[in-house]
N, C-alpha and C positions, 0 to 999 in steps of 0.2 A: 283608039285603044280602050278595052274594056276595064275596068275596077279591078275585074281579079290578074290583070297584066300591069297595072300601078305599078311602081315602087312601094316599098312600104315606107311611114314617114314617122318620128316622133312628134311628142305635144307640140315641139316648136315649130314641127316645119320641114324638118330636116330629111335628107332619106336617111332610113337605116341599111345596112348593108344587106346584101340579097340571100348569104348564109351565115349561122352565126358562128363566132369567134374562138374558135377551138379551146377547152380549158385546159390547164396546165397540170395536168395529176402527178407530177413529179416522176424520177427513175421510180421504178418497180422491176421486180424479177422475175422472170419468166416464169409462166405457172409450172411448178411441177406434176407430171402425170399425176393423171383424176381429181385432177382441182379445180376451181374455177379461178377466170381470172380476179373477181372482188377477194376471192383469200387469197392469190399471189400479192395483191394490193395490201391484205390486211399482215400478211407473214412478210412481207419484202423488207427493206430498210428504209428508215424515215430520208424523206423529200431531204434532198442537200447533205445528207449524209457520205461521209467518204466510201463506205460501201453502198450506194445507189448506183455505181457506173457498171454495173454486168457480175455477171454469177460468180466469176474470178476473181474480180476485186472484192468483191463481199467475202469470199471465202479467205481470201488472204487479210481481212479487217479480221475475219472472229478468229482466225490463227493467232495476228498477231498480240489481240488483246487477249487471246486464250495464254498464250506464253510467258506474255509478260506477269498475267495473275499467278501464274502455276508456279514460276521461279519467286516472285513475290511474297503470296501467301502460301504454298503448298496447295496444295491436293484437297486438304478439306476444310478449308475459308474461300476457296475456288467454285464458283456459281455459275451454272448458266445466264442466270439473270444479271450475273456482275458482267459475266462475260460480254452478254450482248449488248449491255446497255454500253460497255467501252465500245464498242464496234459498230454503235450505231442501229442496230438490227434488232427485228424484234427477235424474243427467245427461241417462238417455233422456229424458225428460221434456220437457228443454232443446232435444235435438236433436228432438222428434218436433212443437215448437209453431214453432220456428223454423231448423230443418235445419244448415246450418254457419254456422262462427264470422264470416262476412261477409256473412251473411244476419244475423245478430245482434246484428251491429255494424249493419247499416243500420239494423231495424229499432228496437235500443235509443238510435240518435243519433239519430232525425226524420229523417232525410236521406230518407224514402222519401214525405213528405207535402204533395202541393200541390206541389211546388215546378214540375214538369215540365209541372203543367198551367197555370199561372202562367205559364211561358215559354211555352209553345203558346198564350196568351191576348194575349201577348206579340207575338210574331211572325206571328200569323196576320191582326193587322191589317193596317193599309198598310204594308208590307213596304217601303220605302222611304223609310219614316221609325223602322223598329225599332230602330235601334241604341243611339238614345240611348234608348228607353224598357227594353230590356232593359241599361243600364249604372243606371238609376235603380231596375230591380228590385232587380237585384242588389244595390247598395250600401244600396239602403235596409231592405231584409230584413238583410244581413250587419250591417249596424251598429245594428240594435234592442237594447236593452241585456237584452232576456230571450230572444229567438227568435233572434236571431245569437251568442248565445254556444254553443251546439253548433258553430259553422260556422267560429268563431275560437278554439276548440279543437283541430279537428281540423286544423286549419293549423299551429296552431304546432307538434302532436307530427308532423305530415311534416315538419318542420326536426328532429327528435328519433331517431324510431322509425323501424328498418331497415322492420319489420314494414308503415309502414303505404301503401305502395303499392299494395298488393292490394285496403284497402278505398276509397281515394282515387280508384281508377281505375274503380271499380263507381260512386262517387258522381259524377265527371266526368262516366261515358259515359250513365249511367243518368237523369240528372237535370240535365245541361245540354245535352252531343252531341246525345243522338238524339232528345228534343224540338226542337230548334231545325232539326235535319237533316230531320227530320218536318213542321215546316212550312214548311221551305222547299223542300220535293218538293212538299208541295201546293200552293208557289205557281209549281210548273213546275220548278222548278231540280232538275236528274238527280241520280239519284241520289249517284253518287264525289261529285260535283262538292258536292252538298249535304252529303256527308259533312264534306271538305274544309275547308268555309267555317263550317260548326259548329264544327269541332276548334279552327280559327284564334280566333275569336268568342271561345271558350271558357277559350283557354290566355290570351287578353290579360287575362279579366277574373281568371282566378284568381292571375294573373298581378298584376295590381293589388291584389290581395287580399293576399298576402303583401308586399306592398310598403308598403302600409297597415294591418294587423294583427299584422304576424309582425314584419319589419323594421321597422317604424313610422319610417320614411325622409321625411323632412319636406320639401314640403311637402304630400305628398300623404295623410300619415298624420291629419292634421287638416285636412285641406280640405274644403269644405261639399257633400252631395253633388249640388248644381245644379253647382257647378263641377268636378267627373267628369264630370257628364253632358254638360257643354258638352266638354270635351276629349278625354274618350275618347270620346264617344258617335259622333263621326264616324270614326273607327276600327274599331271595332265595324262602322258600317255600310257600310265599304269590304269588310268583309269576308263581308257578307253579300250585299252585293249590285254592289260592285264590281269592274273587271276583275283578274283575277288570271293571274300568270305562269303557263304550261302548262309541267308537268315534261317534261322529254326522257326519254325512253324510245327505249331498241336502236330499235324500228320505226321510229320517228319521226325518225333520225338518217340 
């Protein structure tokens, strides 16, 4: 047997094994497109981390520690960097699965699931009799004692949090306005105009909302919600589909 067919041996003697000893780089995330993998390494979640088991579990860590800061401290003492560092993750991480902190916030409160197409299920009925059925969506989604507690959360910190207009105003326009403005263009109704009568629709019910959740103003804080639906619900539909005053406008004068 020639020298370069040996074994290899250490100082003592010994053989050393014939290939070496795999290292242990810890869970890492898979590179996301046009990365390498040393910054998947460098963006992933630290070694032993409860999100180091796969992309899902990470993304359900910076949810959960995104949720728990946002109902916590509000919206603006809420940090990517608070966030990730509850979730084990580094920040890029944070910003590269859910971009900024009102995209984080939507996506960590549910505020982005069903709800918009629920109201377009909503209104795209006989539109002349949607009012009351989009004030019985609404209340009866908001007062479920598991699925409306996100939605009577973020009410009571807009009576609280300077910060949370920013994400109040993505959740209005995103998830009540422009469904509701959306089918009521495709039931003909122009656009301003469909704008308009969403915005109004909209401020009454969230409007009823802190009046019943926030303030808990009686009698409407414990009223049954068939009897919303009987008293607001023609309101609602005045505003959907009844005459409404035309602003003055220079031309128009």
């Amino acid at each position: 047997m020639s020298d370069a067919a040996a074994p290899r041996r250490s100082h003592s003697g010994q053989p050393l094994p014939a290939t070496p000893i795999p290292q242990d780089t810890g869970d890492v995330d898979p590179a996301p497109p046009g990365t390498s993998s040393a910054s998947a390494r460098r963006r992933g979640p630290r070694s032993g981390s409860r999100a180091g088991t796969g992309a899902e579990t990470t993304r359900d860590a910076i949810l959960d520690a995104a949720r728990t800061s946002f109902l916590a401290k509000g919206f603006a003492k809420t940090t990517i960097r608070g966030v990730a560092r509850a979730a084990g993750v580094d920040p890029a991480l944070v910003s590269y699965y859910f971009g900024s902190k009102g995209d984080l916030f939507g996506a960590s409160m549910n505020l982005r699931i069903r709800a918009s197409e629920e109201i377009a299920k909503v209104i795209s009925g006989d539109i002349r009799t949607a009012g009351p059925r989009l004030v019985r969506l609404a209340m009866t989604a908001w007062d479920d004692s598991s699925g409306g507690v996100t939605f009577r959360s973020l009410l009571r910190w807009v009576s609280t949090d300077d910060g949370a207009p920013e994400a109040v105003q993505t959740y209005a326009t995103e998830q009540i306005a422009v469904p509701v403005a959306q089918a009521l263009e495709q039931a003909g109704v122009l656009g301003p105009d469909a704008r308009e009568r969403a915005t109004l629709a909209g401020s009454q019910l969230v409007g009823l909302a802190m009046i019943r959740y926030v303030f808990q103003v009686e009698p409407l804080a414990s009223a049954p919600v068939d009897h919303l639906v009987e008293v607001v619900g023609p309101t609602i539909q005045h505003y959907l589909t009844g005459p409404l005053l035309r602003r003055q406008t220079p031309e128009s004068r």
